[in-house]
KEPASE-180435 format. One record per residue (C-alpha): z, x, y; residue in three letters. Coordinates in nm, 4 decimals, padded with zeros to 6 digits. Example, Ala and Ser with C-alpha at 12.3 -4.5 7.8 and 13.67 -1.06 7.14 Angstrom:
BEGIN
<<00.7800; 01.2300; -00.4500>; 'ALA'>
<<00.7140; 01.3670; -00.1060>; 'SER'>
***
This chain:
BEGIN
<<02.0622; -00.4152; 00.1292>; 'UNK'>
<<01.9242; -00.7148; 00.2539>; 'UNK'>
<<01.8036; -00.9873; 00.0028>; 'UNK'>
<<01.4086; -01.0769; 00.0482>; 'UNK'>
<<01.3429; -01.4000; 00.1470>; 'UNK'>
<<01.1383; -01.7068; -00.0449>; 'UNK'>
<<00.7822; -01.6271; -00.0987>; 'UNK'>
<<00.5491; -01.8057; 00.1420>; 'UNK'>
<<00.3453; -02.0328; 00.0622>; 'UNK'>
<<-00.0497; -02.0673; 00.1407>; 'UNK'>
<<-00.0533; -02.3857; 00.3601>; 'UNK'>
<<-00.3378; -02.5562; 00.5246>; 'UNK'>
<<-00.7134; -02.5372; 00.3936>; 'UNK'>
<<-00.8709; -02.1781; 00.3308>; 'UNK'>
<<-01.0636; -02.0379; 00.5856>; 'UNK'>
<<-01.4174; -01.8501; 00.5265>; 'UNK'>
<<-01.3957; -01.5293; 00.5630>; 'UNK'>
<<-01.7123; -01.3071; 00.6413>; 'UNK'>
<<-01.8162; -01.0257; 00.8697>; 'UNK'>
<<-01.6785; -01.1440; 01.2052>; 'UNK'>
<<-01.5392; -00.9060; 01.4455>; 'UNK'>
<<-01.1555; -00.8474; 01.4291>; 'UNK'>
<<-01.0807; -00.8979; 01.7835>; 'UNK'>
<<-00.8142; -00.5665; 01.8777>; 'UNK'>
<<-00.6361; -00.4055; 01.6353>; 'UNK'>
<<-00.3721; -00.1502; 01.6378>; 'UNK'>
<<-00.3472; 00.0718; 01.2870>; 'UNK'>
<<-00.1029; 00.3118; 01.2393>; 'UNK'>
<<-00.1178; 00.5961; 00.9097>; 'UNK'>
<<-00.4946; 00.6138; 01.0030>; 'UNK'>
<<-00.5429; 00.9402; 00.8292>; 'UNK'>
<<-00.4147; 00.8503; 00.4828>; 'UNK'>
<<-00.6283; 00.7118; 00.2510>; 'UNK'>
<<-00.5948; 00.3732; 00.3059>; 'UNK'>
<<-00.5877; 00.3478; 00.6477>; 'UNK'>
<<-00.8935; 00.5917; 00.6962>; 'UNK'>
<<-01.1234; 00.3545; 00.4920>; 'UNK'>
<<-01.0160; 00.0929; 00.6561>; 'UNK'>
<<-01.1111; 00.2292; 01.0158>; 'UNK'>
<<-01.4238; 00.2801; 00.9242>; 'UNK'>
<<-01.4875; -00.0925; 00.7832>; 'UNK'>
<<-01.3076; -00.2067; 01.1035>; 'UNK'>
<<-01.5428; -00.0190; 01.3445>; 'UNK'>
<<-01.8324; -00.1326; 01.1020>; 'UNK'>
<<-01.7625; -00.4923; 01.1912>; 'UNK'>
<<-01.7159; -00.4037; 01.5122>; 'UNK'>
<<-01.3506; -00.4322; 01.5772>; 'UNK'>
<<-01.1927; -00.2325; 01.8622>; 'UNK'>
<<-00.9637; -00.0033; 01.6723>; 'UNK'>
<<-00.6776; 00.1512; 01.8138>; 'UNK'>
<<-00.4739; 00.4344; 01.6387>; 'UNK'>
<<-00.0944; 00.4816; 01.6297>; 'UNK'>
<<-00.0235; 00.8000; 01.5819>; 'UNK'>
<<00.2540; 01.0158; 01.5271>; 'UNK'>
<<00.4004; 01.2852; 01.7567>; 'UNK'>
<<00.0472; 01.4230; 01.8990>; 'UNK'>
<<-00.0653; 01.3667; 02.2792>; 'UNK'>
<<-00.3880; 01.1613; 02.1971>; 'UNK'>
<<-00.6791; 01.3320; 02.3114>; 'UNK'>
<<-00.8790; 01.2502; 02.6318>; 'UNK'>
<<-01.1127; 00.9327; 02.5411>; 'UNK'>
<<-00.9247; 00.9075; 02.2185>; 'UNK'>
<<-00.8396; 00.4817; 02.1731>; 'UNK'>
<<-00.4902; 00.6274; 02.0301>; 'UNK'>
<<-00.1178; 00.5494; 02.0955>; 'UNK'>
<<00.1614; 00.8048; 02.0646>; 'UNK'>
<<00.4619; 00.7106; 01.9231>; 'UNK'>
<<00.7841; 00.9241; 01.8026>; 'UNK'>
<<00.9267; 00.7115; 01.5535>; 'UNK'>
<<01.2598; 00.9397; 01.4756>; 'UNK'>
<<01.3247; 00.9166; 01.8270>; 'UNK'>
<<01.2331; 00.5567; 01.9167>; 'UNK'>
<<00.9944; 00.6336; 02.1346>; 'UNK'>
<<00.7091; 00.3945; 02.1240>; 'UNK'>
<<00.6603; 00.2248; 02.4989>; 'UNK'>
<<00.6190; -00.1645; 02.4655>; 'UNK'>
<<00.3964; -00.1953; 02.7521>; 'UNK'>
<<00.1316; -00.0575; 02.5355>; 'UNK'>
<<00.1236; -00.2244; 02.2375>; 'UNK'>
<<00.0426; -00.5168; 02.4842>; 'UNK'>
<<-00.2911; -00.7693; 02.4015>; 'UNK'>
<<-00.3439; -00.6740; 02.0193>; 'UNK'>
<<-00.5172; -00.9640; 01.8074>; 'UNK'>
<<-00.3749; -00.7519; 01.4680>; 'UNK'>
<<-00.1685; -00.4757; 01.3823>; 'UNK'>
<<-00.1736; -00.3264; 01.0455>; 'UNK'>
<<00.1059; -00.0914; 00.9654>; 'UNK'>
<<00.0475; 00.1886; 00.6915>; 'UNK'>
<<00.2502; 00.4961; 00.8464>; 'UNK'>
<<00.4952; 00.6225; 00.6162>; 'UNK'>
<<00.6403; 01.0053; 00.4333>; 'UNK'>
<<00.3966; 01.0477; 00.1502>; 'UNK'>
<<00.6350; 01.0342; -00.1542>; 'UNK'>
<<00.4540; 01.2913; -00.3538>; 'UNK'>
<<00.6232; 01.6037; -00.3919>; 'UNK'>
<<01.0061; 01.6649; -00.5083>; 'UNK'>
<<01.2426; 01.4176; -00.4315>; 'UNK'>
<<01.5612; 01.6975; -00.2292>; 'UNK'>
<<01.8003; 01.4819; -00.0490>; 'UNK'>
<<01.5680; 01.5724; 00.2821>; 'UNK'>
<<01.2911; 01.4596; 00.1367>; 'UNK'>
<<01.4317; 01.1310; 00.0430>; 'UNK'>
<<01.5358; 01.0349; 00.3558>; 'UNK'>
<<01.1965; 01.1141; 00.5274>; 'UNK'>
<<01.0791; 00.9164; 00.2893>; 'UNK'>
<<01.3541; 00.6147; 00.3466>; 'UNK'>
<<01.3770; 00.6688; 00.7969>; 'UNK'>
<<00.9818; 00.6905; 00.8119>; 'UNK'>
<<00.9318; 00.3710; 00.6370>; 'UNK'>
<<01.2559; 00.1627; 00.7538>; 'UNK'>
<<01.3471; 00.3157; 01.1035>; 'UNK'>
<<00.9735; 00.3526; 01.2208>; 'UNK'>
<<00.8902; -00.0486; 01.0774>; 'UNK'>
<<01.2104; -00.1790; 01.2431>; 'UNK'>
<<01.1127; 00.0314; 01.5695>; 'UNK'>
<<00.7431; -00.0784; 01.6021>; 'UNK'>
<<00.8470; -00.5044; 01.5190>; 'UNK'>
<<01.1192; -00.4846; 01.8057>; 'UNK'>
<<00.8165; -00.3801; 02.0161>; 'UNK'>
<<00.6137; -00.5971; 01.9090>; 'UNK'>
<<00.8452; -00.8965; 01.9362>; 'UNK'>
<<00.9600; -00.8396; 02.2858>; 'UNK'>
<<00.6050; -00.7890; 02.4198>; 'UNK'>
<<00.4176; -01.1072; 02.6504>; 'UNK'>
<<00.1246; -01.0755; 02.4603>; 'UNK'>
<<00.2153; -01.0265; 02.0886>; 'UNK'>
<<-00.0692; -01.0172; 01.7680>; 'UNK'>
<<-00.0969; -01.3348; 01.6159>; 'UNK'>
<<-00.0264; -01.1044; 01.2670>; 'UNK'>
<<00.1541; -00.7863; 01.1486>; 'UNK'>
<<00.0185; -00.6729; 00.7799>; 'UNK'>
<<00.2777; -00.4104; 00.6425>; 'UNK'>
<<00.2814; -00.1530; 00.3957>; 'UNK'>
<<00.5474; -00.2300; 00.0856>; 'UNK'>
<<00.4643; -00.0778; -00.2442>; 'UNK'>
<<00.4850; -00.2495; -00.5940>; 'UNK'>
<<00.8076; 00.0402; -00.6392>; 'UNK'>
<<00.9571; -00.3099; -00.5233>; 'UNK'>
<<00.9916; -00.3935; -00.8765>; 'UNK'>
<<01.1654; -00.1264; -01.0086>; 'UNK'>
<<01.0813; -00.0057; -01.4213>; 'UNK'>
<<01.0137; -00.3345; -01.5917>; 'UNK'>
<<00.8317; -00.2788; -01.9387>; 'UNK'>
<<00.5951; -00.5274; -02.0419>; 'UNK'>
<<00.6986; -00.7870; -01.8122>; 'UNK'>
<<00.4633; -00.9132; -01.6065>; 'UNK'>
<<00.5911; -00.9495; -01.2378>; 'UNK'>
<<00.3992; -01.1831; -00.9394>; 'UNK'>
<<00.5788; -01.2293; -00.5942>; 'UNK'>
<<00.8261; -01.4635; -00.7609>; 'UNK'>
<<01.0436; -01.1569; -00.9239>; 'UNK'>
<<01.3444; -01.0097; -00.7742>; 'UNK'>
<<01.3532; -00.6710; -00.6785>; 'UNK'>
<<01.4066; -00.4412; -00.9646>; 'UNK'>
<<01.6475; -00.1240; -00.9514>; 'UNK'>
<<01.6152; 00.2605; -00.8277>; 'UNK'>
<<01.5147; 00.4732; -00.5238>; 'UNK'>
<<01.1756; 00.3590; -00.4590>; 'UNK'>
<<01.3136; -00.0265; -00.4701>; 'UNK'>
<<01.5434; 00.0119; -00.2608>; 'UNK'>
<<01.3168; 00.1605; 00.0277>; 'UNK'>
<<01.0778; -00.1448; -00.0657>; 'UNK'>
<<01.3386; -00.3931; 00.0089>; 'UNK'>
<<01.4726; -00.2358; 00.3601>; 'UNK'>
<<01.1075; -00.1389; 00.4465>; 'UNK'>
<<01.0217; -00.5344; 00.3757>; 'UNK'>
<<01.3181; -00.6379; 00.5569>; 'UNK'>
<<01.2460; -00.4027; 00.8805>; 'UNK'>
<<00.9860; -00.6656; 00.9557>; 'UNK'>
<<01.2037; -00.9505; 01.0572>; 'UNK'>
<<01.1982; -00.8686; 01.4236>; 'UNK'>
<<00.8489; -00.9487; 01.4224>; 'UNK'>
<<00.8784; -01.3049; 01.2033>; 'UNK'>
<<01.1522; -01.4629; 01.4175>; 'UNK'>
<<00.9492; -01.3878; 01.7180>; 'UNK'>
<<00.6280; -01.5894; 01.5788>; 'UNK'>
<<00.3817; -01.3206; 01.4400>; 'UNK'>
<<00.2715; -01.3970; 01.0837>; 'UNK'>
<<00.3935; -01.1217; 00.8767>; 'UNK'>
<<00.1985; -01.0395; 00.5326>; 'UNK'>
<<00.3271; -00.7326; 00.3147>; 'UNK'>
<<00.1058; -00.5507; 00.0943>; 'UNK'>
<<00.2449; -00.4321; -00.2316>; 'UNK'>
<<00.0290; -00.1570; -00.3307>; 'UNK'>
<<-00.0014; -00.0758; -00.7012>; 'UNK'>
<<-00.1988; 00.2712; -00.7808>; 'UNK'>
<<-00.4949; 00.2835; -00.4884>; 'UNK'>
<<-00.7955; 00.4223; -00.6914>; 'UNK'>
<<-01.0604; 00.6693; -00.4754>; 'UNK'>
<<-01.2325; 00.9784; -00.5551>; 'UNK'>
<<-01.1120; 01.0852; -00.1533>; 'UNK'>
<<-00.7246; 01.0589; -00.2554>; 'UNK'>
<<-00.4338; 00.9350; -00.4145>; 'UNK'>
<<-00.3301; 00.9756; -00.7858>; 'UNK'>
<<-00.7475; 00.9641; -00.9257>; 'UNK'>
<<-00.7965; 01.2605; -00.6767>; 'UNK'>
<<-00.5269; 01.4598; -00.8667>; 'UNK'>
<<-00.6045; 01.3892; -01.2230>; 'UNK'>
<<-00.9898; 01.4698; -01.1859>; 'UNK'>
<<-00.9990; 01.8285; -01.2417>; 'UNK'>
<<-00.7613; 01.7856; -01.5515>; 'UNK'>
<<-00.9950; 01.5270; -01.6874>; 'UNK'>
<<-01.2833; 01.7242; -01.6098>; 'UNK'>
<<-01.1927; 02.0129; -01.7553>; 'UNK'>
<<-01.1086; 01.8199; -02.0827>; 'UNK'>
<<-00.7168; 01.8418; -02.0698>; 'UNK'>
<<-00.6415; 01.5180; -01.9476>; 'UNK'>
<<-00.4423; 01.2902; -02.1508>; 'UNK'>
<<-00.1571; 01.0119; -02.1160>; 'UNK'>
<<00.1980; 01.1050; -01.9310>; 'UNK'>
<<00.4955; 01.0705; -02.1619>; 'UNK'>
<<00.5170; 00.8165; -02.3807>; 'UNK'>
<<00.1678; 00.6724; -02.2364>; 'UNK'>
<<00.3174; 00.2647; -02.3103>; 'UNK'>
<<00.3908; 00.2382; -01.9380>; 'UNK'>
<<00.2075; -00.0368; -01.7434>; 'UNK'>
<<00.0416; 00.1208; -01.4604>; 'UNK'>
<<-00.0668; -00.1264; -01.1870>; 'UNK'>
<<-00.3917; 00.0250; -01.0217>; 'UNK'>
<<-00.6428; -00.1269; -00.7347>; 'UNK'>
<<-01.0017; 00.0155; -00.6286>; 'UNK'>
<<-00.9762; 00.1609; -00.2613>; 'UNK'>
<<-01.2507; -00.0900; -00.1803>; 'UNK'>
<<-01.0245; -00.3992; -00.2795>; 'UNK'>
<<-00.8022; -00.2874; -00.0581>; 'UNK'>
<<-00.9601; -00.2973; 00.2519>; 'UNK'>
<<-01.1250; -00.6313; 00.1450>; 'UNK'>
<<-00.7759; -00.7634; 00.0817>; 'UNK'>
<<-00.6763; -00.6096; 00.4330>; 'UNK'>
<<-00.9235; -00.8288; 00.5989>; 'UNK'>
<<-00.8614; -01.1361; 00.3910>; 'UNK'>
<<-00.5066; -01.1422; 00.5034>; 'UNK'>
<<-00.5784; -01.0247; 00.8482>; 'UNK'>
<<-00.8450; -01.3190; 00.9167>; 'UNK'>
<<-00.6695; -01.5680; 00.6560>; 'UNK'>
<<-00.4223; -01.7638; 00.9546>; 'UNK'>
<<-00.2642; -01.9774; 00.6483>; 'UNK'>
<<-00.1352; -01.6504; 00.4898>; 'UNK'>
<<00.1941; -01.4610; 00.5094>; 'UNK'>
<<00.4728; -01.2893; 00.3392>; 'UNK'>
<<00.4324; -01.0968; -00.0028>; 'UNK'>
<<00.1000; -00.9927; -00.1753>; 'UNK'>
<<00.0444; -00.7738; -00.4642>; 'UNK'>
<<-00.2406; -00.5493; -00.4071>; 'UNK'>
<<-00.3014; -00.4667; -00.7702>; 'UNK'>
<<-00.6262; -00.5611; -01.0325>; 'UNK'>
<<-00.5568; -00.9176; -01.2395>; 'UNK'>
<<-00.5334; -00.6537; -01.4925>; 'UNK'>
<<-00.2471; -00.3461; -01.5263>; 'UNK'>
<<-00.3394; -00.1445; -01.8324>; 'UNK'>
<<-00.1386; 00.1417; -02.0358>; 'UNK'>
<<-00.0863; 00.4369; -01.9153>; 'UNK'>
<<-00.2293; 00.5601; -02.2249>; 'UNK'>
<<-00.5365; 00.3376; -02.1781>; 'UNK'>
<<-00.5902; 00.4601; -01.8632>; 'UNK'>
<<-00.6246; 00.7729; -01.9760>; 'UNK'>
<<-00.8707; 00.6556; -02.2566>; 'UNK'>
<<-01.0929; 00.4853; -01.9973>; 'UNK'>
<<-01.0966; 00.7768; -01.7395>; 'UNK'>
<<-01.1804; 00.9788; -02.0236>; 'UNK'>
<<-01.4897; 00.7486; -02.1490>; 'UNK'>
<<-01.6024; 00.7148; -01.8321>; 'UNK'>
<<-01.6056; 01.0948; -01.7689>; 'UNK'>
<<-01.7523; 01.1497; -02.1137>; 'UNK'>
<<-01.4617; 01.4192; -02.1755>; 'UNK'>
<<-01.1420; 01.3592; -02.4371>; 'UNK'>
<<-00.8248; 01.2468; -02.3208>; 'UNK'>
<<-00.6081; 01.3279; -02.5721>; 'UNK'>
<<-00.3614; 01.6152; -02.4190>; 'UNK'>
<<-00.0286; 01.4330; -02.3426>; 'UNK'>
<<00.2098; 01.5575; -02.0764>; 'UNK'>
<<00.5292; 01.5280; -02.2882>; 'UNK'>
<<00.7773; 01.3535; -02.0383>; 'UNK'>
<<01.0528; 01.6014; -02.0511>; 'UNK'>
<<00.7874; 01.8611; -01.8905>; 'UNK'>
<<00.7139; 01.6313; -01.6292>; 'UNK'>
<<01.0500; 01.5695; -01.5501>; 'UNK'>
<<01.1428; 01.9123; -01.5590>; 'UNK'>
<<00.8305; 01.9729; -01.3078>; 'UNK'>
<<00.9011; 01.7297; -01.0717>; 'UNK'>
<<01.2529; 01.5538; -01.1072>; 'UNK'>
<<01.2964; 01.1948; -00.9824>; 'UNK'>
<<00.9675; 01.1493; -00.8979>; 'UNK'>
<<00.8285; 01.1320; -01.1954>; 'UNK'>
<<01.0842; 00.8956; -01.3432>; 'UNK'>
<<00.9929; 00.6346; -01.1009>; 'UNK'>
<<00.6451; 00.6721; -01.0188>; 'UNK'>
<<00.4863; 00.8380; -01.3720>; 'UNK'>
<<00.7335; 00.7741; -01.6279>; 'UNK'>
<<00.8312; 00.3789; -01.5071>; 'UNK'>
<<00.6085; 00.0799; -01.6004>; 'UNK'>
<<00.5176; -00.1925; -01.3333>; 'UNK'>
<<00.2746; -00.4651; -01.4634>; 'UNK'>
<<00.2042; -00.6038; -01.1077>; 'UNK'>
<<-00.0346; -00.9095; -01.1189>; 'UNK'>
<<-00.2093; -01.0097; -00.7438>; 'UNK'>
<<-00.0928; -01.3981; -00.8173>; 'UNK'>
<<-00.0794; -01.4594; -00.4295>; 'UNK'>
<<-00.4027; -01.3324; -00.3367>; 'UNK'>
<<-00.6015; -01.4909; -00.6291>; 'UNK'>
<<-00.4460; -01.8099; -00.5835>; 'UNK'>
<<-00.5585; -01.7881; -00.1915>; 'UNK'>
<<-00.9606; -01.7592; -00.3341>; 'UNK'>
<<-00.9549; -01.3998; -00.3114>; 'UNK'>
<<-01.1843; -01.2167; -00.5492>; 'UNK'>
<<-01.1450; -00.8563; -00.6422>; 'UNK'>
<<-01.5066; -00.6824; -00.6810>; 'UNK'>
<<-01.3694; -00.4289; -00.9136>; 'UNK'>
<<-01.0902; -00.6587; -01.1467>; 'UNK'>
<<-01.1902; -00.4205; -01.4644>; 'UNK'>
<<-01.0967; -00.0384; -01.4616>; 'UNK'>
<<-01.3402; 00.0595; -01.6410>; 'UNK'>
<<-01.6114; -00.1155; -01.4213>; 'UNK'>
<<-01.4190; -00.0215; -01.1188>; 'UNK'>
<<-01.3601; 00.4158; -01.2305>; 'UNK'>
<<-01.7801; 00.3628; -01.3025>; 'UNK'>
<<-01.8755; 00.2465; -00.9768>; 'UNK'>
<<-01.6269; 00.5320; -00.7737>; 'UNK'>
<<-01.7299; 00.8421; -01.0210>; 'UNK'>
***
């Protein structure tokens, strides 16, 4: 696997960022979670938003590019003029990890990234920046420890795919465009992701913590996100690895406490880990069971400020 390269350093002075238009931009995984919020804050600031998307013949009118990513089909000539491009397509990795389902996982992330920078870097007209999906499953099961862009890669499926999917992206850098790659800890929204699938449990009073509940669980509000998006997108003295995760990771176990609170229902009902495992396999080794205390070092020491840095605060303001 190829070894990551040095962190990046901010250079230059930082740059306000406010409500400016964001020229072109070319998004791809536009109906997950992330990337539909953050077409609708693009269009709000009047960006003109482009979609990448997979397999379907865009419809007439549509601003949308097809692409067939297992096939490397994706024609150059189109992805010509873009100011940005912000990459988020990937195989959800919910679900049971078969041997198929691991390498959808792996190709969709690796071969489609490596695919879309060769464009990119052979067009005339390439966007002055690529932001890329990674996820802080970079890191591996780490305990306590708490891990900033400086760490090495940790150990385990989900790190591996971090480290190739990060690497995938070096057509792109040695052809000029400023690369910045988004580690995403646990994206918090009502609309999706791992809060969307714990609500009814917690609602219904039978929520609790997941195995031994000591695990560091690195989370972000779906609103930070998108801010962070922009800040990196409009932020020229910015590139290589952020963590997209709030200053804070908590317990799994206080997670489960605070979601509770905030609810007004008790959280006491543990999921013993050897059910879980039993339930789903591998997956829950590496993304319930394993603990990740992912701290956003990068972006906080760039001036970014997170408008929901508490959980508590943060599972408030969403519920």
């Amino acid at each position: 696997m190829a070894a990551t390269s040095p962190v990046p350093q901010a250079v230059g002075q930082p740059q306000a960022v406010g409500h400016e238009p964001a020229g072109r931009v070319l998004v791809s995984g536009s109906h997950g979670l992330i990337g539909a919020a953050l077409l609708e804050r693009l269009r709000a600031d009047q960006a003109r938003v482009v979609r990448l998307v997979h397999g379907a013949t865009p419809r007439q009118g549509e601003q949308a590019i097809s692409w067939e990513p297992e096939e490397r089909r994706l024609d150059g000539a189109v992805l010509e003029g873009f100011d940005a491009v912000v990459h988020l397509a990937g195989e959800s990795i919910t679900g049971r990890w078969t041997v198929q389902k691991k390498q959808r996982i792996r190709e969709s992330r690796v071969a489609g990234t490596r695919l879309l920078c060769e464009r990119l870097a052979a067009a005339a007209a390439r966007p002055a920046v690529l932001i890329c999906a990674s996820a802080m499953g970079f890191y591996g099961d780490r305990g306590a420890e708490i891990l900033t862009e400086e760490n090495a890669p940790g150990g385990g499926f989900l790190a591996e795919v971090c480290q190739a999917w990060e690497a995938a992206t070096e057509p792109a850098r040695e052809a000029g465009i400023r690369v910045a790659l988004t580690r995403f800890g646990g994206v918090l929204s009502p609309r999706g992701g791992m809060l969307k699938m714990m609500l009814p449990f917690f609602k219904a009073g039978v929520g609790g913590p997941v195995g031994r509940g000591d695990q560091y669980v690195s989370w972000i509000a779906l609103e930070d996100v998108v801010r962070g998006i922009l800040w990196l997108m409009r932020r020229a003295d910015l590139a290589g690895p952020f963590n997209f995760a709030a200053p804070e990771a908590v317990t799994n176990r206080e997670f489960a406490r605070t979601l509770g609170r905030v609810l007004k229902r008790p959280a006491v009902t543990p999921a013993p880990a050897a059910a879980v495992r039993l339930a789903l396999g591998e997956m829950a080794e590496e993304l319930l069971l394993a603990s990740i205390r992912m701290t956003p070092a990068r972006l906080q020491a760039s001036g970014f400020e997170f408008r929901h840095p508490r959980l508590e605060d943060a599972l408030r303001a969403m519920l």
